[in-house]
N, C-alpha and C positions, 0 to 999 in steps of 0.2 A: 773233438769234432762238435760237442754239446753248443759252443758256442756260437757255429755256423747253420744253427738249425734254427734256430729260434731268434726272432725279433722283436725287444716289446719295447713300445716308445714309452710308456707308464707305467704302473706300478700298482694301482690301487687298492686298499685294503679289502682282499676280498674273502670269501669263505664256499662261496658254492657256485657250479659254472654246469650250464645247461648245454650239451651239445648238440650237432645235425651236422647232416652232410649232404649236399648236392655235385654230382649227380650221385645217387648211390642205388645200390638191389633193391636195400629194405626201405625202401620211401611211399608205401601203400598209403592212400589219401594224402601225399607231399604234406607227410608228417614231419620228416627227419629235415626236410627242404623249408617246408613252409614255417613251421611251428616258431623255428628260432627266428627266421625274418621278421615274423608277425612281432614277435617281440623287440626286436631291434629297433622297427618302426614304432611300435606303440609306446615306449620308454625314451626313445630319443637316442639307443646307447650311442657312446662312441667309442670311434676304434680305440686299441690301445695297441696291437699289436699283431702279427704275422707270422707265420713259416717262415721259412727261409727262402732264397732262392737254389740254395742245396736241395732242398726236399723237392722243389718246383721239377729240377731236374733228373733226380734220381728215381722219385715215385709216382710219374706219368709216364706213357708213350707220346711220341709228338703226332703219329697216328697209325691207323689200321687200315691195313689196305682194304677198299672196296668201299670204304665209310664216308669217303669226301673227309668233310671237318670235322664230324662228328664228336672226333677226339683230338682235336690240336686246339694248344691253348689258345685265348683271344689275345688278337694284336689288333691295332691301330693308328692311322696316319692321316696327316695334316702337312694337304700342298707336297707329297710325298716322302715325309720327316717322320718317322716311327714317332709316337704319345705316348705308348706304353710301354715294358718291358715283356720279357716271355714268361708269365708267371701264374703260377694257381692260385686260387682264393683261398685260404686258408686263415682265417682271420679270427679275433681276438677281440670282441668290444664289451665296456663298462656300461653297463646298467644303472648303477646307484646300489647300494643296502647292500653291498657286498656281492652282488652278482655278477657273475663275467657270462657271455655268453660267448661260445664258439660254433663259426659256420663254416663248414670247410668240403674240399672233394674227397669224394673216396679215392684212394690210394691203389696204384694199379701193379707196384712192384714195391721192395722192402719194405715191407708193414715192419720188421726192424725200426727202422730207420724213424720212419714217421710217428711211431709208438714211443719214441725216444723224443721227439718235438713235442709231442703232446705232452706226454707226461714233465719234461722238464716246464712249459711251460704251467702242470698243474702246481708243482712245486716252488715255481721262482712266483707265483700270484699268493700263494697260498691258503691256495682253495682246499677245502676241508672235505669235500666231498664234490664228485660227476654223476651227473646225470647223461646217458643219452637218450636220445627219444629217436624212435624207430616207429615203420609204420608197417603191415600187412595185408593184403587183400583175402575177405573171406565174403560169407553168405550171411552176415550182421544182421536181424533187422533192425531197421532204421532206429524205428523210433524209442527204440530200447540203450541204455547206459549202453558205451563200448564195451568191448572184454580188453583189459590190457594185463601184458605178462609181464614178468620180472626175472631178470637175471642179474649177478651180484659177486664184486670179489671178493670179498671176506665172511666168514660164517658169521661172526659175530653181527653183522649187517642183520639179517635175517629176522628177525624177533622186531626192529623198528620198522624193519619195511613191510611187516604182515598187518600191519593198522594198516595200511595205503589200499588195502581194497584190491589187491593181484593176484594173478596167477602162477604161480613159479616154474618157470620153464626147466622142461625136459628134455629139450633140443637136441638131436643127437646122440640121445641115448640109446636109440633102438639100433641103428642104420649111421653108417660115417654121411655128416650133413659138412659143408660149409657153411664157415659160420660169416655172419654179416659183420660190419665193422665194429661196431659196437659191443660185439660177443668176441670176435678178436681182440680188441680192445680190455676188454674186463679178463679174458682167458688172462692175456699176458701179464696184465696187473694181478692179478692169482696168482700168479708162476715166481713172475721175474720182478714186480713192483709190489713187494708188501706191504706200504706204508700209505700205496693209494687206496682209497676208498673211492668205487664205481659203482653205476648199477645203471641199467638198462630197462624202461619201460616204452613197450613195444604195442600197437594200440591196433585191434581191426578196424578194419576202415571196409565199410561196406561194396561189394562190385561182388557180380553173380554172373552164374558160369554161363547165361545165355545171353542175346542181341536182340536187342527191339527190331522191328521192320526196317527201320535206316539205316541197321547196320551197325547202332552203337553200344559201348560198354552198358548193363545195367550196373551204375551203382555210383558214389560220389566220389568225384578226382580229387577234391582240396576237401578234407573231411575236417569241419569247421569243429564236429561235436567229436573229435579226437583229441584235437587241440583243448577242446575245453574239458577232457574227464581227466586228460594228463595233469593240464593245468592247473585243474582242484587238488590233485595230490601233490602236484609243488607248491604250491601255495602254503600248503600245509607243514609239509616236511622241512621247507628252506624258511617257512616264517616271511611268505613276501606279501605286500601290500600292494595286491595289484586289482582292479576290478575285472573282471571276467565277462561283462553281461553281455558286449559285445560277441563274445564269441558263443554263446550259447544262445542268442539270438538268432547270427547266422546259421548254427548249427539244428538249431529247429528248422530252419526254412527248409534247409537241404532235406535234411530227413524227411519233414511231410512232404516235400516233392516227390523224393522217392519213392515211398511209403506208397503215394498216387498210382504213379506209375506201376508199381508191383500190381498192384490192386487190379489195373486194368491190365495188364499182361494176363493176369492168373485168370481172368475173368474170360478168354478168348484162348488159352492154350493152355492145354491139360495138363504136358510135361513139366511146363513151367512152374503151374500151382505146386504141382508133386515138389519141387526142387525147393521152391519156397517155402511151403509148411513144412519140411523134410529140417531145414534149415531152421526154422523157430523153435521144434521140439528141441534139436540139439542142442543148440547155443549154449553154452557157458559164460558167465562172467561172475565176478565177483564185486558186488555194488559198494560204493565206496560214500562214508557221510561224513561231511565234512566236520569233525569236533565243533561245537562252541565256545569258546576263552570267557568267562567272564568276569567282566574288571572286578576289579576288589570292594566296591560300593553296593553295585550289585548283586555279589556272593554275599556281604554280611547282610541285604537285605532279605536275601531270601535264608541265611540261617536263620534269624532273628523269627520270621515267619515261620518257621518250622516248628523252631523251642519255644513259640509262643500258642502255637496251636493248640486248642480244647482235646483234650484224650477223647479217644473214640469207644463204645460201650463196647464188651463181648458180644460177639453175633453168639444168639445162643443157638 
């Protein structure tokens, strides 16, 4: 069946493939949604390949009652002629420098089946290592580094990914959790795929448990400065050459808007402040700085600098 799961029109040399999934649970700040598109768009990638339509049809509902569309796949017609087929997005595009990145839906039945797509597709690219990037909603504030956690299928993993600045999840351990796709994902590669290498960084994304006077969420939907603290730790670990400033641009905006808006909530409602300050004592993260590389010209100038330096007296 391997071979009816998987479609790849190309082939290209790759080593590390960044994944997301729309619609999915864990999409706090349309991290897991947003993050890979933002990439796709800013790179240029292109496709290389797909699911299957095996998978289209075995690991969706076509819908649920009471939901309209909500969950049936998209179709489309011209002069009343079907354009499209009945199919999921689950897709496959190149980046350049060895990157693949994959965007796909969460899977509603055989995570079997579809953990066998995926993975055969990590194998037939020959990707050395997955990321996926997952999102959360908590009580962040703003304008502080995100916290992101980590989870991982191999031990040996453990020891390089503790430079990256995480938090190592615990998920599950106290109380039976469902895990998100990504954590399914890596479980199974734990179990049943030992030769992949995964890991899961999972990022808060700021939204607070009260409503402004209109009635709306406090907190940021597309968290730009999640996108960009994950994106410093790939940068780093996959070795990519990409600029980021844009996104830590937009992610300052969001944040001091927020930041704003806290300020003046706390300012006119007591409970609120409580919830707020309550929320900045706790916070946890782990701040992550990004190494310096430097060229070989520059290193022997500053040894040279060093062994040429005047000795310094004894402090007496």
């Amino acid at each position: 069946m391997a071979d009816e799961l998987l479609v790849l029109q190309d082939k290209p040399p790759s080593r590390y493939m960044i994944a997301g999934w729309k619609p999915q649970w864990s999409d706090g700040g349309e991290i897991s949604s947003g993050l890979p598109r933002y990439l796709i768009d800013k790179v240029g990638a292109r496709k290389i390949g797909e699911m299957s339509d095996t998978v289209s049809m075995m690991c969706y509902p076509f819908q649920v009652p009471g939901t309209h569309d909500a969950f049936r796949p998209a179709a489309s017609f011209a002069e009343g002629l079907p354009t499209t087929g009945i199919v999921r997005d689950n897709q496959f595009y190149y980046a350049g420098d060895g990157l693949v990145i994959f965007l796909g839906e969460e899977p509603w039945f055989r995570i079997d089946l579809y953990t066998q797509a995926f993975f055969q597709a990590v194998r037939e690219l020959g990707i050395q290592r997955t990321v996926a990037v997952e999102g959360y909603n908590g009580p962040a504030p703003p304008e502080l580094e995100r916290s992101v956690n980590c989870s991982y299928s191999k031990a040996d993993m453990k020891e390089e990914l503790e430079g990256l600045g995480v938090r190592f999840s615990s998920y599950g351990s106290d109380r039976r959790s469902g895990p998100t796709i990504a954590m399914a994902l890596i479980t199974l590669a734990h179990y049943n795929y030992p030769d992949i290498e995964m890991f899961r960084l999972g990022s808060m994304a700021p939204m607070y448990s009260f409503l402004t006077a209109n009635k709306e969420p406090v907190g940021i939907t597309r968290d730009h400065r999640s996108f960009y603290d994950i994106m410093r730790r790939l940068r780093t670990t996959f070795k990519l050459d990409i600029d980021l400033g844009d996104l830590k641009q937009k992610g300052d905006e969001e944040s001091g808007r927020l930041q704003a808006m806290l300020e003046r909530v706390a300012s006119s409602n007591a409970n609120a402040k409580e919830i707020i300050e309550k929320a900045r004592e706790e916070f946890n993260y782990t701040p992550f700085v990004e190494p310096v590389e430097l060229t070989p010209s520059l290193d022997k100038a500053l040894d040279d600098i060093l062994r040429n330096a005047p000795d310094q007296p004894d402090e007496e």
